[in-house]
LONURO-617496 format. One line per field, with one value per residue: x, y, z of N, C-alpha, C, O in turn; residue number from 1. Coordinates in Angstrom, 2 decimals, m for minus. Layout:
N
nX <- c(X; ...)
nY <- c(Y; ...)
nZ <- c(Z; ...)
caX <- c(X; ...)
caY <- c(Y; ...)
caZ <- c(Z; ...)
cX <- c(X; ...)
cY <- c(Y; ...)
cZ <- c(Z; ...)
oX <- c(X; ...)
oY <- c(Y; ...)
oZ <- c(Z; ...)
k <- c(NUM; ...)
This chain:
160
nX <- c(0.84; 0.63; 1.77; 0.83; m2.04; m3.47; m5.63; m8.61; m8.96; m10.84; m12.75; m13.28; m11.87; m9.28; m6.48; m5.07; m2.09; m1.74; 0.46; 1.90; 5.55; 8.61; 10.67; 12.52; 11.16; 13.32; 15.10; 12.91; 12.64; 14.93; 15.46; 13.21; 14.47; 16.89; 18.74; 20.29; 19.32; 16.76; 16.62; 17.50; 14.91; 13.22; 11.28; 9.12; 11.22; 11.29; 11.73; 14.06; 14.81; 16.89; 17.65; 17.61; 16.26; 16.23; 14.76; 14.64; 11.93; 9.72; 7.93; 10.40; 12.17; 11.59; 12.17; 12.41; 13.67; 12.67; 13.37; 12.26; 12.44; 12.27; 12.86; 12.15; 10.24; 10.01; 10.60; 9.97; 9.01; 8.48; 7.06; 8.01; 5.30; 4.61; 6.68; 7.76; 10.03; 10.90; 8.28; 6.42; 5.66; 4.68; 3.98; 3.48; 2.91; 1.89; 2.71; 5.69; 9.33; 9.47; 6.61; 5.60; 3.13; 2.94; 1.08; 0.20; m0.81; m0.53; m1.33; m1.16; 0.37; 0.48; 2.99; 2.86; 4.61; 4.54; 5.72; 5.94; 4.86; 6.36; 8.01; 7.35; 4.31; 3.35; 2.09; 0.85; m0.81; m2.46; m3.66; m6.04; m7.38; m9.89; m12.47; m11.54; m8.82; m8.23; m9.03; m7.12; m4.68; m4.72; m5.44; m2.93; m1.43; m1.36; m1.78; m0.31; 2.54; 3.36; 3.21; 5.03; 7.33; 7.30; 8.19; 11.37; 11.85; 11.94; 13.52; 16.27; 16.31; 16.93; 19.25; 20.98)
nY <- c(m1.18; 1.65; 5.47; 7.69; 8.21; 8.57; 10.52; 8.82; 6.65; 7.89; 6.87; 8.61; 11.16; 10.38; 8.01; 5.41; 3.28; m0.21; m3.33; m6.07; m6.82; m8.43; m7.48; m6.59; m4.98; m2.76; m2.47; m1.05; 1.29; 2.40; 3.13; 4.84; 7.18; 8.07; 10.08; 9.98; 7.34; 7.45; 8.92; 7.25; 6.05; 7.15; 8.61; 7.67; 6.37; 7.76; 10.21; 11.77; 11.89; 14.33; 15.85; 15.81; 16.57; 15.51; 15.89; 14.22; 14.36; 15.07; 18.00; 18.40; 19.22; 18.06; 17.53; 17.33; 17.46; 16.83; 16.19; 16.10; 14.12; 16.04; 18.38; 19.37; 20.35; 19.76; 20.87; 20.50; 21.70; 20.09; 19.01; 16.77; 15.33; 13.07; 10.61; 7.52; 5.09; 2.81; 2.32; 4.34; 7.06; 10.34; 13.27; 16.19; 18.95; 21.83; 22.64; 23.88; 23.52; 23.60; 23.11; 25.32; 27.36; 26.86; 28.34; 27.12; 23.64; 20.34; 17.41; 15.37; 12.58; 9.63; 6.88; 3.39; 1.29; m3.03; m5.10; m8.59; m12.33; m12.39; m10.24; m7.01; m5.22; m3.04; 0.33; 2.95; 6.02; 8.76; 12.06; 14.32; 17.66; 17.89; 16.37; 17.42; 17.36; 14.90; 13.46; 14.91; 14.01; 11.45; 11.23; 12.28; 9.92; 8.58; 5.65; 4.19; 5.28; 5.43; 2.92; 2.05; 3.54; 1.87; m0.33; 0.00; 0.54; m1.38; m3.39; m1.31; m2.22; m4.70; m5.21; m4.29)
nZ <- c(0.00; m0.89; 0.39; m0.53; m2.35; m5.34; m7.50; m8.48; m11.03; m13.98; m16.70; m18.14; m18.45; m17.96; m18.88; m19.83; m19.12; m18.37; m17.81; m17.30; m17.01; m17.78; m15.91; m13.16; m10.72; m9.77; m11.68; m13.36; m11.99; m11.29; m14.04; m14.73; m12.88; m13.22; m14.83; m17.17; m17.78; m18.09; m20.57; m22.66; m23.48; m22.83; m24.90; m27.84; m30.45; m33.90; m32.32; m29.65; m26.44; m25.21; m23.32; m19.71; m16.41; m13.31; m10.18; m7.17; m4.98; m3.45; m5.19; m6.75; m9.27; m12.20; m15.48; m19.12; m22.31; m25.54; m28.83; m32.09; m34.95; m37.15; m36.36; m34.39; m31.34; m27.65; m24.91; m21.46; m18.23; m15.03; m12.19; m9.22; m7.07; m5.61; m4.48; m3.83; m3.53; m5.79; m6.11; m6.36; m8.71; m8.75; m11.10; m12.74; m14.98; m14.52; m12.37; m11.21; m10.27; m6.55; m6.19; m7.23; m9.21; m12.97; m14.20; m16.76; m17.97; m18.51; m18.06; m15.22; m14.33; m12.86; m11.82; m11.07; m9.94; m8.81; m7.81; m9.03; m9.34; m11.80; m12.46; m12.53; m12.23; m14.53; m14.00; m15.72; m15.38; m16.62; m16.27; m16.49; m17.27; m18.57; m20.80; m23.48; m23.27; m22.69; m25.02; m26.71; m25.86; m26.20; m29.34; m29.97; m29.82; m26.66; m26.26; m27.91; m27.80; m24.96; m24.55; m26.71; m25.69; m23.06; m23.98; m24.73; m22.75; m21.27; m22.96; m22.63; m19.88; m19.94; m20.72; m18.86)
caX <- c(0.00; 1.23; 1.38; 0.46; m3.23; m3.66; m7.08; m9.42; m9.18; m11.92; m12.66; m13.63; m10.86; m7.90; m5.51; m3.86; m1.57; m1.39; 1.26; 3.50; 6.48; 9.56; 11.91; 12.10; 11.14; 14.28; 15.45; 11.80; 12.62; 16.47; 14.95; 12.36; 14.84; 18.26; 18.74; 20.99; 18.96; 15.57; 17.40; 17.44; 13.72; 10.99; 10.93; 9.60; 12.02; 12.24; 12.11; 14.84; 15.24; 17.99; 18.34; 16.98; 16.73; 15.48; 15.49; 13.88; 11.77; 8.43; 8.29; 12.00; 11.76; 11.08; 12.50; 12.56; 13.92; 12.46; 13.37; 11.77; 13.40; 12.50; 13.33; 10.33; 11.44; 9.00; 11.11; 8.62; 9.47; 7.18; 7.64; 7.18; 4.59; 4.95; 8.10; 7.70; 11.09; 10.77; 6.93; 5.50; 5.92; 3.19; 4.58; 3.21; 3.33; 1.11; 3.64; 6.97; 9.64; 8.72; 5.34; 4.94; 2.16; 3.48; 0.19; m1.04; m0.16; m1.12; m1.65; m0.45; 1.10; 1.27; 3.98; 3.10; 5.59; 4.27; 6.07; 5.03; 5.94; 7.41; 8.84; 6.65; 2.73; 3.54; 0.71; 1.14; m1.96; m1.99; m5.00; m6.63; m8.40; m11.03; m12.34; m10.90; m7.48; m7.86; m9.04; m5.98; m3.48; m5.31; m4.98; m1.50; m1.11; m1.02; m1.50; 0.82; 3.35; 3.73; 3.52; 6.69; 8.33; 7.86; 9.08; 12.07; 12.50; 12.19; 15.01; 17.37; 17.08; 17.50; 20.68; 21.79)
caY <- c(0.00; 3.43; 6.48; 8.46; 8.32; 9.63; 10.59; 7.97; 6.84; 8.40; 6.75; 10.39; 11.66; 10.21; 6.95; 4.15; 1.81; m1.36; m4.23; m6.73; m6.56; m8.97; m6.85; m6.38; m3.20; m2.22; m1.56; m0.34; 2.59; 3.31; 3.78; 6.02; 7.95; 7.85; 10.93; 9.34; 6.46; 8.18; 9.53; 6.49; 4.99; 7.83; 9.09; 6.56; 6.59; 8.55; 11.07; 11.58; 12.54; 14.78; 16.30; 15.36; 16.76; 14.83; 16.04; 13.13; 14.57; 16.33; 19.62; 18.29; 19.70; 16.86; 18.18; 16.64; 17.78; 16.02; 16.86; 14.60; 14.04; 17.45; 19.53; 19.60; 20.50; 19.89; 21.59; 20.47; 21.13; 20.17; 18.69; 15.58; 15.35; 12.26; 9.56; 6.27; 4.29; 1.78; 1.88; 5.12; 8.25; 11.24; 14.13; 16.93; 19.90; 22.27; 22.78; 23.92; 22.83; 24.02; 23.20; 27.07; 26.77; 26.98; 28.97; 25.86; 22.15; 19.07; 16.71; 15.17; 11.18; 7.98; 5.12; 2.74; m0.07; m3.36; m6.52; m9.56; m13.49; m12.83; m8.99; m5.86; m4.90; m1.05; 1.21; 4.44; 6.85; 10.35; 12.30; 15.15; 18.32; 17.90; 15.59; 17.89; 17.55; 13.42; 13.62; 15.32; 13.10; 9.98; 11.41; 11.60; 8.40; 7.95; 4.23; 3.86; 6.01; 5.20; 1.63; 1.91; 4.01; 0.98; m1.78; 0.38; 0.62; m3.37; m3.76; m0.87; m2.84; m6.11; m5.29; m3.66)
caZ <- c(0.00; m1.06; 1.33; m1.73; m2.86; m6.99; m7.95; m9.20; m12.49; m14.41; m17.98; m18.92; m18.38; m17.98; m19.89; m18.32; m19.64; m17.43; m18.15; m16.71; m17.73; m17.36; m15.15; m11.58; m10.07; m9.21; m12.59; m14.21; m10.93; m12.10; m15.45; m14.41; m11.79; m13.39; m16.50; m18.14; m18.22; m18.87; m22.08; m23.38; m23.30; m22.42; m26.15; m28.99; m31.79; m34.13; m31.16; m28.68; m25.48; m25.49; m21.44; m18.61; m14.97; m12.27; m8.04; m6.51; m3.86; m4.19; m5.07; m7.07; m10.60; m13.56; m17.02; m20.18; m23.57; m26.71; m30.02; m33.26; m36.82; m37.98; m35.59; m33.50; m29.63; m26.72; m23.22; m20.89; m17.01; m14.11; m10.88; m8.28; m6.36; m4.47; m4.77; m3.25; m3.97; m6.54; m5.82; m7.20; m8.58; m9.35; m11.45; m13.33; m15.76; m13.85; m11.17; m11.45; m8.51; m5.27; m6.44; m8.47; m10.93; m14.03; m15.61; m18.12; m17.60; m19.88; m17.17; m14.02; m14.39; m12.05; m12.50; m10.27; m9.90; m8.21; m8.01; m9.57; m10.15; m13.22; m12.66; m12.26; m12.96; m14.07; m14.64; m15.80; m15.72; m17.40; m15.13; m17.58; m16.49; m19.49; m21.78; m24.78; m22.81; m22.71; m25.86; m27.36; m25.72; m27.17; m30.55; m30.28; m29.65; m25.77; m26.18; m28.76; m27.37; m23.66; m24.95; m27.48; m24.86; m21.63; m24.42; m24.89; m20.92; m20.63; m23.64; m21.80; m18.36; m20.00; m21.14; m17.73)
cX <- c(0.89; 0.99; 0.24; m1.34; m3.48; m5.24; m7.28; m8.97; m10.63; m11.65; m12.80; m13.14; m9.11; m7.18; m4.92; m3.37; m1.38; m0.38; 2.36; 4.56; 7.74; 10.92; 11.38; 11.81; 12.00; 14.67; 14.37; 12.38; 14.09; 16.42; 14.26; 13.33; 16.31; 18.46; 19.53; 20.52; 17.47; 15.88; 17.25; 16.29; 13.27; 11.13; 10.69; 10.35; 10.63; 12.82; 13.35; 14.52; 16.64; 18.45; 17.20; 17.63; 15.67; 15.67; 14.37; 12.96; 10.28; 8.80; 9.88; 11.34; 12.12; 11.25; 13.14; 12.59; 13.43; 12.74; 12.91; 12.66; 13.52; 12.66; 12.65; 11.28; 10.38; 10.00; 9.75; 9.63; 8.46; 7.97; 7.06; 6.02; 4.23; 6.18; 8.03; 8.72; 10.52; 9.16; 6.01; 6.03; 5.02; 3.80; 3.06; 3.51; 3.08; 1.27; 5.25; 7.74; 9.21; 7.37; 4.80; 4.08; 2.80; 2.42; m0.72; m0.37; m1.05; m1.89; m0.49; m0.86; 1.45; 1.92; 3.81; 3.66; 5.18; 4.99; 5.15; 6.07; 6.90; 7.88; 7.68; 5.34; 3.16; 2.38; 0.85; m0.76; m1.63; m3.33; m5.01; m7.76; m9.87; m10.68; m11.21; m9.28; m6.81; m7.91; m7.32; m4.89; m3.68; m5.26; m3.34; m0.87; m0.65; m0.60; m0.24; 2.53; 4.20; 3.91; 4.56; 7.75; 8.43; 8.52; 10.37; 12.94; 13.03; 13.64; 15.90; 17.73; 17.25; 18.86; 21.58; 22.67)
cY <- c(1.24; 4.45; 7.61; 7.92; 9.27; 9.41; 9.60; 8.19; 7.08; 8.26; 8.08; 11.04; 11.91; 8.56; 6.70; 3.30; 0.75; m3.05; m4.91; m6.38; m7.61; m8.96; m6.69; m5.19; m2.57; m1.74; m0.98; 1.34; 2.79; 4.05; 4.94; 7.45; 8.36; 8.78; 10.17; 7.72; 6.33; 8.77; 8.55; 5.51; 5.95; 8.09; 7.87; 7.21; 6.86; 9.51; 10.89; 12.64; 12.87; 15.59; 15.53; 15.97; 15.93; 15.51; 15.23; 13.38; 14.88; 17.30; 19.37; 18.76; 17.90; 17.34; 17.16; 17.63; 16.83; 16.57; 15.15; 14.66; 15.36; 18.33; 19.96; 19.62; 20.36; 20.24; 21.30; 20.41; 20.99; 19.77; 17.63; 16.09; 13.84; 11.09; 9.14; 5.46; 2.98; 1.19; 2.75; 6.57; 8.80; 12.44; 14.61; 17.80; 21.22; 22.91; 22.60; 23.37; 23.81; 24.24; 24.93; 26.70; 27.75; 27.97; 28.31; 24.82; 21.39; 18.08; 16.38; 13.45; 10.45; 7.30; 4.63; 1.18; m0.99; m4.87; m7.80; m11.09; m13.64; m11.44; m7.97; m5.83; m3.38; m0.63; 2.56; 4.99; 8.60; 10.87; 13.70; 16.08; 18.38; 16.50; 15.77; 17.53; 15.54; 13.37; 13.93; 14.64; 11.71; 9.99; 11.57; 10.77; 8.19; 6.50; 3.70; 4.19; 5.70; 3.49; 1.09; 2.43; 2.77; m0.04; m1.60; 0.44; m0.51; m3.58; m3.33; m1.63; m4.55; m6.01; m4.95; m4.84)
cZ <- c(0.00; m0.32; 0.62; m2.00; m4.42; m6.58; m8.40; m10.12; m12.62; m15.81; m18.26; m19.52; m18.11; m18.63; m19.06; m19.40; m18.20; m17.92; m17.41; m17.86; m17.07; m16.91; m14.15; m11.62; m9.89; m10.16; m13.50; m13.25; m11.88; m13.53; m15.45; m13.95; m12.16; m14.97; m17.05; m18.38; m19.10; m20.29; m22.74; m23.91; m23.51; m23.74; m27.08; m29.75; m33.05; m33.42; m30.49; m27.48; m24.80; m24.23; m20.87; m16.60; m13.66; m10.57; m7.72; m5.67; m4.49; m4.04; m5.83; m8.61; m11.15; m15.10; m17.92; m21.54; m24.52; m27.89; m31.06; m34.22; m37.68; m37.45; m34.50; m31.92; m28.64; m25.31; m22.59; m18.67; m15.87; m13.04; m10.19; m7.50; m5.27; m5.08; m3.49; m3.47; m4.39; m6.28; m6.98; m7.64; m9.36; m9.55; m12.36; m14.04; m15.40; m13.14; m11.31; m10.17; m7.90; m5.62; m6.69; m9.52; m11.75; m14.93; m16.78; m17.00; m18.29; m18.80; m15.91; m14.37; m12.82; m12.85; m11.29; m10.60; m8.67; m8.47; m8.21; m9.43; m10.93; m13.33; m12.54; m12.94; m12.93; m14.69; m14.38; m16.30; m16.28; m17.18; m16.19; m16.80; m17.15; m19.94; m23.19; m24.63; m23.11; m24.11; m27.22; m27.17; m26.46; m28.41; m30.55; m30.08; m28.59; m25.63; m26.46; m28.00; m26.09; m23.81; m25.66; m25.96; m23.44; m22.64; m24.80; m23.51; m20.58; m21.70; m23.20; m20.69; m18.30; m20.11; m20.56; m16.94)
oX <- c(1.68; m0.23; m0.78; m1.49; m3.63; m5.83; m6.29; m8.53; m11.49; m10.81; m11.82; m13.41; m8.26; m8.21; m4.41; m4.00; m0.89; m1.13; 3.43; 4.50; 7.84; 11.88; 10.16; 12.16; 11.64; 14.80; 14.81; 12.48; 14.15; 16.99; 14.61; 13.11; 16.91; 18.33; 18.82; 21.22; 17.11; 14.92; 16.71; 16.50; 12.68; 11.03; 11.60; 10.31; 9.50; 14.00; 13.86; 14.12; 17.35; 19.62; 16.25; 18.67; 14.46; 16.75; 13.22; 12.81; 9.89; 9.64; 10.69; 10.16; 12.68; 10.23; 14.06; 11.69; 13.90; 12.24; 13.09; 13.68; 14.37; 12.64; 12.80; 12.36; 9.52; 9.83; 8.67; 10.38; 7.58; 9.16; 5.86; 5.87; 3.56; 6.33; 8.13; 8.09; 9.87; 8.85; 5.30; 6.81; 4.53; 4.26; 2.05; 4.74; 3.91; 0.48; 5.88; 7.15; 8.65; 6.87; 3.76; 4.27; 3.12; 2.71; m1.72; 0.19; m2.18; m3.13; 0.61; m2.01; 2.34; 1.75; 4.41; 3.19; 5.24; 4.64; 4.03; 7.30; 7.86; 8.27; 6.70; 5.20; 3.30; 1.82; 0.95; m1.56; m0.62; m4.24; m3.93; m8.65; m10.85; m9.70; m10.46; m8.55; m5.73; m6.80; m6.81; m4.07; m2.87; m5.03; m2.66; 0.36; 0.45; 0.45; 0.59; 3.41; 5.43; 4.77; 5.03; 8.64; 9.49; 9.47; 10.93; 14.15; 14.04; 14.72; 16.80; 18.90; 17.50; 19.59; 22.74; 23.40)
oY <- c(1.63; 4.60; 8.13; 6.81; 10.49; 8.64; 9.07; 9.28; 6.71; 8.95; 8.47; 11.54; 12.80; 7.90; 7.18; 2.76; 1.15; m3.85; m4.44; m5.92; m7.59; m9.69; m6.62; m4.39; m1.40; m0.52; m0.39; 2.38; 3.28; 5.03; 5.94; 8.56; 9.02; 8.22; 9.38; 6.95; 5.68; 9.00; 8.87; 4.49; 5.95; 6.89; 7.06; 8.44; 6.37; 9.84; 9.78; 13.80; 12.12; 15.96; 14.90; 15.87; 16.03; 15.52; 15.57; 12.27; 14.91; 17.73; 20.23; 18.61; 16.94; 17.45; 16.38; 18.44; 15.72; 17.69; 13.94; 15.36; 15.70; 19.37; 21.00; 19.17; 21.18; 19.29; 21.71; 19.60; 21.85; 20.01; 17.38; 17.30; 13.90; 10.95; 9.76; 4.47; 2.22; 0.00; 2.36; 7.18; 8.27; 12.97; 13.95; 17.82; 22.01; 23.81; 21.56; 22.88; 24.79; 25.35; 25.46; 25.92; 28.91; 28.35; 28.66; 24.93; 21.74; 18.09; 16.90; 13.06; 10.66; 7.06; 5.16; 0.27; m0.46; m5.61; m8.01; m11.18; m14.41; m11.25; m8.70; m6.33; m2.66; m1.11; 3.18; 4.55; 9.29; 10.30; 14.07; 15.68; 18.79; 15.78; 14.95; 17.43; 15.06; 13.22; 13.29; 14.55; 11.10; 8.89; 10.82; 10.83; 7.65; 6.09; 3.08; 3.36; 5.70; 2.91; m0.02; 1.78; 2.71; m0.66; m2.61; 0.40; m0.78; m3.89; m4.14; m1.85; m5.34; m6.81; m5.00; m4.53)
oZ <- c(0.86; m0.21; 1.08; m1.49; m4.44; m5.82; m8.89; m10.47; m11.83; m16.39; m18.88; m20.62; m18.07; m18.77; m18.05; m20.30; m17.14; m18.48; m17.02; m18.99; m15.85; m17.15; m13.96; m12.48; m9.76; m10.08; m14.48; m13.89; m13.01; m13.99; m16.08; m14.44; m11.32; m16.06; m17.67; m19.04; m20.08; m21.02; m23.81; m24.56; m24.59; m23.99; m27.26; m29.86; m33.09; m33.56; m30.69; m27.56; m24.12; m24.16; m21.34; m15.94; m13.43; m9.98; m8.00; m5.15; m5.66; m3.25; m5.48; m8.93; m10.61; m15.79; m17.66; m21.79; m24.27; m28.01; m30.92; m34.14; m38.50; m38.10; m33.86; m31.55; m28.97; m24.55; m23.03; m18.13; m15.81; m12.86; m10.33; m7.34; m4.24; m6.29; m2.43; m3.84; m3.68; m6.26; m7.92; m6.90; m10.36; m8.54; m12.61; m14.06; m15.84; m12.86; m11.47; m9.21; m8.41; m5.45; m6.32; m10.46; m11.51; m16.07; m17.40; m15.91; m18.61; m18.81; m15.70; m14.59; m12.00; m14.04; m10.35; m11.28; m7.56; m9.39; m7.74; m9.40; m10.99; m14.48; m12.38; m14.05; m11.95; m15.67; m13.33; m17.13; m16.19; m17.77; m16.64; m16.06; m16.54; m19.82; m23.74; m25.61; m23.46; m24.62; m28.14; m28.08; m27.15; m28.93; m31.26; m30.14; m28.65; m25.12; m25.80; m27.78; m26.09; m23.15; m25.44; m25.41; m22.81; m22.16; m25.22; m23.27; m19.93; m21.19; m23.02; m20.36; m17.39; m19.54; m20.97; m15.99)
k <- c(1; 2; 3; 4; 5; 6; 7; 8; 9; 10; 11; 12; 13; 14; 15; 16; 17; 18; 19; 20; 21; 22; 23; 24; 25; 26; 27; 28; 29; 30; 31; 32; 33; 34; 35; 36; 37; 38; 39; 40; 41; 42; 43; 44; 45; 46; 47; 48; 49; 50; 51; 52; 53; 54; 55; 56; 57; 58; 59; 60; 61; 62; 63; 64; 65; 66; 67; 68; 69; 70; 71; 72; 73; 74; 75; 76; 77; 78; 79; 80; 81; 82; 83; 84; 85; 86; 87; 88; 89; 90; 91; 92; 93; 94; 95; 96; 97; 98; 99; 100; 101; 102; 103; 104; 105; 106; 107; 108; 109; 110; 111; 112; 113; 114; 115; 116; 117; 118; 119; 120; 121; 122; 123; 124; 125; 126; 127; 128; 129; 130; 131; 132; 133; 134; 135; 136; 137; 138; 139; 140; 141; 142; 143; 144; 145; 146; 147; 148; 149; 150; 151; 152; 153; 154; 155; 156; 157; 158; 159; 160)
């Protein structure tokens, strides 16, 4: 049981991927928690993720650089909001560090990491202040997307 509590899922309004996966927890978390390892997974290809800042804490800033094939750049920085070691972590866009609102924000993200028989149940949610907002992430291919990017996580921490 997690100290942490996320909002309900709400079909409405927010996307979940749910999947075992055949790595321990320990390295799905280093992946998550480790820039120079997050560099190498969170973006599907053709994309990259080209920085990364992590401060572990809540209230720790969460920054990600993406650039695509044509030049395309997404700077996106937000911040924790709860970190559970190798359990959970709930970030946002919404909220800069020291929890400052940022003015917009896309959404606010669970990863929860739960051990299994055969290596981790992770379920990532992506929590939406509208429909129009879920909506828009689902057209750009949440499914797709967060789904290339964990089978990219499981190949990095096979090979660790």
């Amino acid at each position: 049981m997690t100290a942490y509590t996320a909002a309900s899922f709400n079909p409405q309004l927010d996307l979940e991927l749910k999947r075992e996966v055949a790595v321990p927890p320990k390295l799905v978390w280093r992946a998550w928690t480790e820039p120079e390892l997050l560099m190498k997974w969170f973006t599907p290809a053709p994309w990259r993720t080209t920085a990364c800042e992590i401060d572990l804490r809540p209230g720790g800033k969460f920054r990600t650089v993406m650039e695509g094939p044509n030049g395309e750049r997404n700077d996106s920085t937000g911040c924790f909001l709860a970190v559970e070691p190798e359990r959970l972590l709930v970030f946002t866009d919404a909220l800069g560090p020291g929890f400052r609102p940022t003015g917009g924000g896309f959404m606010t993200a669970s990863v929860t990491i739960e051990p299994t028989a055969g290596g981790t149940l992770y379920t990532a949610i992506a929590f939406h202040k509208d429909e129009a907002a879920k909506t828009q992430h689902e057209e750009m291919g949440f499914h797709q997307g967060w789904g290339t990017a964990l089978d990219q996580l499981v190949a990095l921490v096979k090979g660790q």
